[in-house]
BAZA-529963 format. One record per residue (C-alpha): residue number from 1; residue in one letter; chain; z negated, x negated, y. Coordinates in steps of 0.2 Angstrom, whole numbers, always signed. Layout:
N
num:residu:chaine:z:x:y
NUM:A:A:Z:X:Y
...
This chain:
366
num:residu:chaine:z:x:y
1:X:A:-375:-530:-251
2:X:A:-377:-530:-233
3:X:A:-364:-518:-221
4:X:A:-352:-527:-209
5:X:A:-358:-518:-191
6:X:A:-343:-526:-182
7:X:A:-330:-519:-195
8:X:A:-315:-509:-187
9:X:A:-307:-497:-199
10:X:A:-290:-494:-188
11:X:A:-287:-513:-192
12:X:A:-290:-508:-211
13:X:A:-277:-493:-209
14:X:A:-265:-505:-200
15:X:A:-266:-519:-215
16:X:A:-265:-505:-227
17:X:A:-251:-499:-220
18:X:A:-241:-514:-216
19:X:A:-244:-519:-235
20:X:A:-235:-500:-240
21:X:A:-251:-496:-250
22:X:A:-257:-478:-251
23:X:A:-280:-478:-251
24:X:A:-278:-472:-270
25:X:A:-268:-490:-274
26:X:A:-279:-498:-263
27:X:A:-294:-493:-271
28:X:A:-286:-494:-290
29:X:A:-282:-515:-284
30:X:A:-299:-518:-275
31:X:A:-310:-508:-289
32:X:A:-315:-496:-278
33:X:A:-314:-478:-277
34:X:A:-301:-466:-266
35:X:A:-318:-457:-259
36:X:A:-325:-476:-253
37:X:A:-309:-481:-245
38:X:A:-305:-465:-234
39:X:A:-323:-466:-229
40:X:A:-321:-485:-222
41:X:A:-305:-478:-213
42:X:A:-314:-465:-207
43:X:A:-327:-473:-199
44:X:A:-341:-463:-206
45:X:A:-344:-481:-217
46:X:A:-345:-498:-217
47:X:A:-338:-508:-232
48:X:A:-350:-519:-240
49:X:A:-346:-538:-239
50:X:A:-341:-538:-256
51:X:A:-331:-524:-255
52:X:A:-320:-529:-238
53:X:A:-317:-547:-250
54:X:A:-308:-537:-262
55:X:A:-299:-526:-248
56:X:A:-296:-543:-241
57:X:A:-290:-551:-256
58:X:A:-277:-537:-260
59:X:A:-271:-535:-245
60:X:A:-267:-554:-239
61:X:A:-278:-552:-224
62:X:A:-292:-565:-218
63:X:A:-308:-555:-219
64:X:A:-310:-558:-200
65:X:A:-295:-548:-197
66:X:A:-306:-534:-200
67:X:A:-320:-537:-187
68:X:A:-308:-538:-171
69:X:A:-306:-526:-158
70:X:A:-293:-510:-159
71:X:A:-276:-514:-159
72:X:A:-267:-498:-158
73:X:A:-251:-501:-166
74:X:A:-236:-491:-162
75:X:A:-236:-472:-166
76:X:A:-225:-460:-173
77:X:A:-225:-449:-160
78:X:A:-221:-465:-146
79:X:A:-207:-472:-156
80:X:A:-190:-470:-158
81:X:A:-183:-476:-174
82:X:A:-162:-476:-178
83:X:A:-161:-469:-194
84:X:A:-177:-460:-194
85:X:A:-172:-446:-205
86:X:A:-169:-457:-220
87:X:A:-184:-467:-218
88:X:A:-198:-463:-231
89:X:A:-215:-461:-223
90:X:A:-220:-477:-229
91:X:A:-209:-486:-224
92:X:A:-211:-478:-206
93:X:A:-228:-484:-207
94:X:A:-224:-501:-213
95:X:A:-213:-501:-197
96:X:A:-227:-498:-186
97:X:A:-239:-510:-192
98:X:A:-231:-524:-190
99:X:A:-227:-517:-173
100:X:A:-247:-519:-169
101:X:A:-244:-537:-177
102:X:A:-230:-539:-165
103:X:A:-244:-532:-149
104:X:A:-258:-545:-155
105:X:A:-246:-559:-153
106:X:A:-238:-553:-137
107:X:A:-255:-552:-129
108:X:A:-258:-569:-135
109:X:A:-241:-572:-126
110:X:A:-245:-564:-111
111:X:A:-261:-575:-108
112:X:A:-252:-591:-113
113:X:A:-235:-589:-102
114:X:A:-230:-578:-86
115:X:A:-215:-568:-94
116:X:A:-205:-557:-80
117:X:A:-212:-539:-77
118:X:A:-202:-523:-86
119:X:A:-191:-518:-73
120:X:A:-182:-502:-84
121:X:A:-173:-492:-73
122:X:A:-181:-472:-76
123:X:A:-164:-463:-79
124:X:A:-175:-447:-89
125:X:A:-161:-434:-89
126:X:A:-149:-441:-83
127:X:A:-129:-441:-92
128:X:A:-129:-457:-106
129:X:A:-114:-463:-99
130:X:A:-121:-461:-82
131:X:A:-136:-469:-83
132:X:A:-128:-484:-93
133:X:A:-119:-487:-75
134:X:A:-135:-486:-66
135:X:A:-143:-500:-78
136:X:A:-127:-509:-76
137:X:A:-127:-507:-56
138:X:A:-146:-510:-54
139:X:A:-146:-526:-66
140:X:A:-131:-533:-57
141:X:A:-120:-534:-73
142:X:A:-103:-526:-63
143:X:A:-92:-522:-77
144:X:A:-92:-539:-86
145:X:A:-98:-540:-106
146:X:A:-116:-543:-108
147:X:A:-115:-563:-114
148:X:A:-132:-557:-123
149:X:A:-142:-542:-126
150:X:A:-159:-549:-131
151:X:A:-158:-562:-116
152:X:A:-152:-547:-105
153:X:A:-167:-536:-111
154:X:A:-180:-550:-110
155:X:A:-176:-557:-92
156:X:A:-181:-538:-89
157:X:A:-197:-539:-97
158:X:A:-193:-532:-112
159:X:A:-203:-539:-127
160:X:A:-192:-542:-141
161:X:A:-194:-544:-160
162:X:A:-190:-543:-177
163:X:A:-191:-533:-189
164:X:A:-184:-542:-204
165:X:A:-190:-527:-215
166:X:A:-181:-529:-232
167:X:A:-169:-511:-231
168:X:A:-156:-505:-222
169:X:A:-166:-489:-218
170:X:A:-177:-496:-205
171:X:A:-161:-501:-190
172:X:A:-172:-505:-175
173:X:A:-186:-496:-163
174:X:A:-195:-495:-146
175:X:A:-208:-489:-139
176:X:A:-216:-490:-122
177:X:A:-236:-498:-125
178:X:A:-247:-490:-114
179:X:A:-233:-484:-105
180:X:A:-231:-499:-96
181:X:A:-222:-511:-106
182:X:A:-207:-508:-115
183:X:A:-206:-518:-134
184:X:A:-188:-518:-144
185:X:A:-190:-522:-163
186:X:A:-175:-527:-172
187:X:A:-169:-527:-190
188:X:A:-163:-545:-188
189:X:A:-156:-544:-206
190:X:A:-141:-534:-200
191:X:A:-124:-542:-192
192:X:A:-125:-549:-174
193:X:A:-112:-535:-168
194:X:A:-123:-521:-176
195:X:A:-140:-529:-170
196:X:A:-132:-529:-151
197:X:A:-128:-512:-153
198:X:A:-144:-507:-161
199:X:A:-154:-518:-143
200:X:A:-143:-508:-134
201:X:A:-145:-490:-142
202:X:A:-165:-495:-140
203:X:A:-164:-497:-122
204:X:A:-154:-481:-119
205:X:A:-170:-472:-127
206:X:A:-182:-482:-115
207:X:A:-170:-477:-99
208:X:A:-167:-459:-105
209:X:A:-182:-454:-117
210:X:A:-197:-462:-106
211:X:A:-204:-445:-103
212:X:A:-199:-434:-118
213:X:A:-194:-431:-135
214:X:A:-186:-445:-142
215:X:A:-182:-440:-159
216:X:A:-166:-429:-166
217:X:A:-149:-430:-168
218:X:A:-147:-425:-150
219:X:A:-156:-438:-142
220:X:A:-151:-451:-155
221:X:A:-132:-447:-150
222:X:A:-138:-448:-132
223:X:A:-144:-468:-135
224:X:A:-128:-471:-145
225:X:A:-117:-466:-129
226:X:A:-129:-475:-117
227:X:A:-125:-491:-130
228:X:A:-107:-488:-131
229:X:A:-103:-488:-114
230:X:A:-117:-501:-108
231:X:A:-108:-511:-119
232:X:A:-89:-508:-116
233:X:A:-90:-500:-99
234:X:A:-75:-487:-98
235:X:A:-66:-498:-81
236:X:A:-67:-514:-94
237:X:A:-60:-505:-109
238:X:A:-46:-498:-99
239:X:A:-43:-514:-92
240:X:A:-42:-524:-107
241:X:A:-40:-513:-122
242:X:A:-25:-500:-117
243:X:A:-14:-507:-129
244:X:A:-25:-507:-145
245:X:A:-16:-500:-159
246:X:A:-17:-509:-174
247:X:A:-31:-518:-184
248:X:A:-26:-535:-177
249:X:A:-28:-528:-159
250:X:A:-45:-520:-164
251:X:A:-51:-537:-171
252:X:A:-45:-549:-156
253:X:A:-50:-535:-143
254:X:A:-69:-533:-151
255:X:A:-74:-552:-147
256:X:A:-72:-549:-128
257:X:A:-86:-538:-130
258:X:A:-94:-544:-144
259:X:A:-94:-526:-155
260:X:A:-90:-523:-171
261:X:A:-71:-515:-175
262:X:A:-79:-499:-178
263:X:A:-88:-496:-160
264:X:A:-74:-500:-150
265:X:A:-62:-490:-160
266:X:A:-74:-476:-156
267:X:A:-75:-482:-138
268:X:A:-57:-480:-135
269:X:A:-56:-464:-144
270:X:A:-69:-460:-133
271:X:A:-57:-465:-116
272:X:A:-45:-455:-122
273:X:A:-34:-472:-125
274:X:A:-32:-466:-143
275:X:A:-24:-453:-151
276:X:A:-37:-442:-166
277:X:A:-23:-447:-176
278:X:A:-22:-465:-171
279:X:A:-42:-464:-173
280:X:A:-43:-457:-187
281:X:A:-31:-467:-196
282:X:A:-38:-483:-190
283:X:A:-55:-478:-195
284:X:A:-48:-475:-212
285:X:A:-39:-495:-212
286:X:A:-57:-504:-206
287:X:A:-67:-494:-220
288:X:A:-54:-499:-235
289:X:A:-55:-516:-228
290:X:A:-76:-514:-228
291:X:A:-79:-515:-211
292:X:A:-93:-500:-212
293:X:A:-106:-512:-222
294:X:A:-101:-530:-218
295:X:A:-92:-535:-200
296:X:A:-76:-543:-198
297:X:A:-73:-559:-192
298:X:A:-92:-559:-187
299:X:A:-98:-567:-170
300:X:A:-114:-579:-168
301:X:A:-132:-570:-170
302:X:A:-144:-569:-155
303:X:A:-157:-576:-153
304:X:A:-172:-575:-142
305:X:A:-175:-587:-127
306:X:A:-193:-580:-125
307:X:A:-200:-586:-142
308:X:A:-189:-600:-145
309:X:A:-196:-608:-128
310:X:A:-215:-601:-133
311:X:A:-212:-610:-150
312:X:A:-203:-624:-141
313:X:A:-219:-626:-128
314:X:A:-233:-624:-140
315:X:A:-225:-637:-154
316:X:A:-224:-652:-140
317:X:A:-243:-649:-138
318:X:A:-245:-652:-155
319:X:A:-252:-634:-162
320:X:A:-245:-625:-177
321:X:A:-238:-608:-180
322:X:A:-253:-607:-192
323:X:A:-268:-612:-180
324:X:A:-261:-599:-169
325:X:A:-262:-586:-181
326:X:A:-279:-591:-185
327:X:A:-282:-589:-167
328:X:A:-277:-571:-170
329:X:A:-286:-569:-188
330:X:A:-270:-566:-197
331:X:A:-261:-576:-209
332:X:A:-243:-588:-204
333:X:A:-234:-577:-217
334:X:A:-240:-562:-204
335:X:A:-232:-568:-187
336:X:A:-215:-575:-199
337:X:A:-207:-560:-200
338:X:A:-208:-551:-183
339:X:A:-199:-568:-175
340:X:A:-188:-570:-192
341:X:A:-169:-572:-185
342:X:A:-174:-575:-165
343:X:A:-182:-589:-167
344:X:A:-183:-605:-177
345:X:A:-199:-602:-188
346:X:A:-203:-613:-204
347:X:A:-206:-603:-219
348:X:A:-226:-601:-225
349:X:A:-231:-616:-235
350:X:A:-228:-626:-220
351:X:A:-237:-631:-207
352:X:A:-224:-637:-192
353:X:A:-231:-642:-177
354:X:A:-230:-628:-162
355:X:A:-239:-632:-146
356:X:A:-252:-622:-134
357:X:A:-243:-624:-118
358:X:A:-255:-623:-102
359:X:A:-264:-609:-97
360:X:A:-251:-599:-85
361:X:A:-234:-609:-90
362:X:A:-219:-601:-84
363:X:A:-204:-595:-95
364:X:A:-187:-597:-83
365:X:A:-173:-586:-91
366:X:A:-156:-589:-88
């Protein structure tokens, strides 16, 4: 029983993690004991090849997963998660790790494409509503709707992905890696209106929080007002929306900025356009007609143009999704879920073909 030398136990911490597993169900599946497993994570062993087969084995991960360099997934000290104070710490964790899943296949990205450099305006400080005008001034948006947030964030070199975690506790997070380059993940299973709202709220944390705290009610209400008026800028909601008054005005008024009903009542209480009567009542009338867990007449999702032209690239050379996760020792069912509702992907069990596009191939966003 010989020791793996090129074993890496932060992969193992990662692939526990993303699986939800504590080391004591780790070791109770694999046959091995608690002691064993926090000494492999520690470092201070080296699992035998039989042992890291049945870690393997339990944990879906190709054994070669375990033997690449460090990763260094998202932390929770540089990310900020909507909703973290419902989150348990495991699915926190579970969060995370398939963030680093996210990092492998962006750098595989990165070597494969030229994708535009991050150009996040650093607005530490500064009033949300303020620094929403900045973005909006220095990206040349004027005070027209965003058509589309992840197109918007991409073609400023933000890398965006999915989430597709299986509970409403886990929204959406961000982070900055290495400081550099900003990375957006999205609970893709939620409405297109929230979703926009949620890309949004993400990049008010990378414009506000890059330098500080970027946890708490208070800087989670600072994101939420850099969304809201990023998304319904005050000139545009009192151009268009100063007659709102009833449900049917709230619902004809919401697709000229692609929100849900419930964020653009608040915007216009907000701008002072609507009475905290009026406010309240109409905040009363969406939530008997449901609008706080499901959206009214729903608009389109978005979808990435980054991935779907990676995808769309990589399938006219002939490769498939699963050959490129080879290439990064993980398994199809691996990559599926962080590009689950932005871009076309097949479900495990098949094989369809992606392409490896030339070394250097450009991705034009418009």
């Amino acid at each position: 029983m010989t020791e793996l030398s090129d074993f890496n136990p932060s992969r193992l911490i990662l692939a526990r993690q993303r699986r939800s597993f504590t080391m004591k169900l780790l070791a109770d599946r694999a046959g091995l004991s608690s002691k064993l497993i926090s000494l492999y994570e520690s470092g201070s062993q080296s699992p035998t090849s039989e042992s890291l087969t049945a870690i393997a084995r339990e944990l879906n991960f190709p054994i070669q997963f375990f033997l690449g360099k460090d990763i260094e997934p998202p932390t929770g000290e540089n990310a900020s998660f909507r909703s973290f104070s419902r989150m348990t710490s495991g699915q926190r964790d579970a969060a995370l790790a398939a963030g680093g899943i996210a990092y492998l296949f962006s750098d595989w990205v990165d070597k494969e494409f030229n994708l535009p450099s991050p150009r996040i305006p650093d607005c530490s400080g500064m009033d949300p509503e303020a620094a929403a005008m900045v973005v909006r001034s220095e990206w040349l948006l004027g005070h027209a709707p965003v058509k589309n947030m992840v197109h918007l964030l991409e073609s400023k070199g933000v890398r965006v992905f999915s989430l597709a975690e299986e509970t409403n506790q886990v929204n959406a997070f961000s982070c900055w890696r290495r400081g550099t380059t900003p990375f957006v993940f999205l609970n893709t299973q939620k409405s297109a209106e929230a979703s926009r709202f949620d890309a949004a709220h993400e990049l008010g944390h990378l414009v506000l929080h890059r330098h500080g705290e970027n946890k708490g009610k208070e800087v989670e209400a600072e994101a939420n007002s850099f969304a809201s008026a990023l998304l319904m800028p005050r000139e545009s909601v009192l151009a268009y929306a100063s007659c709102c008054r009833t449900i049917a005005d709230i619902v004809k008024a919401k697709k000229y900025w692609n929100v849900s009903a419930m964020a653009l009542v608040y915007r216009l209480h907000k701008v002072d356009l609507l009475s905290e009567w009026t406010y309240r009542d109409l905040c009363v009338e969406l939530s008997k007609k449901g609008a706080r867990t499901s959206e009214i007449d729903p608009s389109p999702r978005e979808t990435s143009q980054v991935l779907q032209k990676v995808l769309s690239f990589t399938r006219d050379s002939g490769k498939t999704l699963h050959a490129v996760a080879a290439e990064l020792s993980l398994t199809q069912s691996e990559l599926t879920p962080i590009l689950f509702g932005l871009a076309p992907v097949s479900l495990p069990g098949r094989q369809d073909a992606l392409a490896v596009p030339r070394k250097g191939a450009n991705l034009r966003l418009v």
